[in-house]
Every structure is written in C-alpha cells, then in structure tokens.
C-alpha positions in Angstrom: 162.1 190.1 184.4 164.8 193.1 185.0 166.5 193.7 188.0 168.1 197.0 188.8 171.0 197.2 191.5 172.1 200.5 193.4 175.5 200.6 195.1 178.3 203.6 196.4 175.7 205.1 199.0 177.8 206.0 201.8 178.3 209.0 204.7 180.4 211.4 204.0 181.7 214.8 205.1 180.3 217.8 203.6 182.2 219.1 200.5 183.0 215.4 200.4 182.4 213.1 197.0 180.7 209.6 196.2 180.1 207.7 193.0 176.7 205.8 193.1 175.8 203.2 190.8 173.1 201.1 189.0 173.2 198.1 186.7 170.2 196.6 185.3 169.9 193.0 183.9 167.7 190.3 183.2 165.7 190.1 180.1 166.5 193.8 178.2 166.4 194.2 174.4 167.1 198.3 174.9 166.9 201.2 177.7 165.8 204.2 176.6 166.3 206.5 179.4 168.0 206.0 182.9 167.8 208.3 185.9 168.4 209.3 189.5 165.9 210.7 191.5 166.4 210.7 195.6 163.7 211.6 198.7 164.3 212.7 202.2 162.7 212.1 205.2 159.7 213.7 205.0 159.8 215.0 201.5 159.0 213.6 197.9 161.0 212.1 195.8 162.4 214.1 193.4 164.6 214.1 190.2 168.1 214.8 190.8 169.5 214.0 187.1 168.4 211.8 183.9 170.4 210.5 180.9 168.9 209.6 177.5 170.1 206.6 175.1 171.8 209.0 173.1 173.7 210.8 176.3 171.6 213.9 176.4 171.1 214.8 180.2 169.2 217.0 182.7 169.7 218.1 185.5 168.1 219.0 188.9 169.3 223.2 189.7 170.2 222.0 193.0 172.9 219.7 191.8 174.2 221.5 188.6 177.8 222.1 188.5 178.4 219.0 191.3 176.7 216.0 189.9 177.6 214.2 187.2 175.5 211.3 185.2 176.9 209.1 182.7 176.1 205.6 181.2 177.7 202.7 179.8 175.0 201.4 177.6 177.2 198.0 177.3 177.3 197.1 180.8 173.5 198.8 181.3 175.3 200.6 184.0 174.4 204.3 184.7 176.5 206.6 187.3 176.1 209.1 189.7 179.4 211.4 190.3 178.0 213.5 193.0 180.8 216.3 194.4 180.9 219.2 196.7 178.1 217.2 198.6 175.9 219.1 201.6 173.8 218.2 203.9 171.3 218.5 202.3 172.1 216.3 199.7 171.1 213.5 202.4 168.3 211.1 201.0 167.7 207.7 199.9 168.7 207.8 195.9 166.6 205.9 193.8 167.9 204.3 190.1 165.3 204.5 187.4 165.8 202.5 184.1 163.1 203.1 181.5 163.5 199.4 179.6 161.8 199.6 175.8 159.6 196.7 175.0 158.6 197.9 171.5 156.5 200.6 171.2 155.9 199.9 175.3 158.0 201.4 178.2 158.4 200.7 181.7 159.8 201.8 184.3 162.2 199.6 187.0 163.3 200.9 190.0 166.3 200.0 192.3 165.8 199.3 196.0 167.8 202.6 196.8 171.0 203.5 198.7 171.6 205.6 201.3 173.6 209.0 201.3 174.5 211.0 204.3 176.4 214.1 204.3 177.6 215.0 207.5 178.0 219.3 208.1 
C-alpha cells in the first residue's frame, strides 16, 4: 500500500505565497513521475505542474513564472512553491505520485488541500 499526504494549503492574500507539499510512503521501490493538478468549484481538475524522476518539469501557462515544483526523491517528497497567487488560483490541489511497479505504473492520489486567495 502507498499513502500520499498533502499539506501547506492555506488562505492567503492575493500576490501572497504558499508552499504545498506531498510525501508518499508505504511500500515504494521507485516513483517515476509526481505532480500537482488542482480543481475549482465547478470546474475540472486540471494539471498545474509535473516533475519527472530525472527533474524535468512542465508546467501549466497559467502558473508559469509563479509556481515552482521540485522533489526530493529521498524523502519521496515533491513541492509546490506557488507565488504571486490570485484569486483565481483558488481550488482544492491534488498530489499525484506515479509509483513504478516494474514495467506497471500507478497512480496515487492525496486527499487534497485547500487554497484560497483572497482579492
């Protein structure tokens, strides 16, 4: 089993900054990828940045230049840096952690955290 834990959600004023993040554990030989995706009331959930095993990332357009992600493959920890936050940033973020099993992948998910940007 792998559980994956979410924490740094917060409110915060707009232009503001928060650090979110996500450690998995439990039985894990290797994680191939780890990302961030978050969803809004009424909309889908959507990507906001990913980070590979080797530290390549991508990000969303909405969140280049003010987000950063980063990893620590030791601790099977990945971050969220988010800056310069608006409103609009408000969502439930969501950690992703791709765990290998072989040749087999799968996906875990956090129960999410909460960020609010207040204008």
């Amino acid at each position: 089993q792998v559980q994956v834990v979410e924490s740094g959600g917060g409110l915060v004023q707009a232009g503001g900054s928060l650090r979110l993040s996500c450690a998995a554990s439990g039985s894990i030989f290797a994680i191939n990828a780890m990302a961030w995706y978050r969803q809004a009331p009424g909309k889908q959930r959507e990507l906001v940045a990913a980070i590979t095993s080797r530290g390549s990332t991508n990000y969303a357009d909405s969140v280049k230049g003010r987000f950063t992600i980063s990893r620590d493959n030791a601790k099977n920890t990945v971050y969220l840096q988010m800056s310069s936050l608006k409103p609009e940033d408000t969502a439930v973020y969501y950690c992703d952690v791709v765990v290998e099993f072989g040749l087999r992948l799968k996906d875990y998910w956090g129960q999410g955290t909460q960020v609010t940007v207040s204008s």
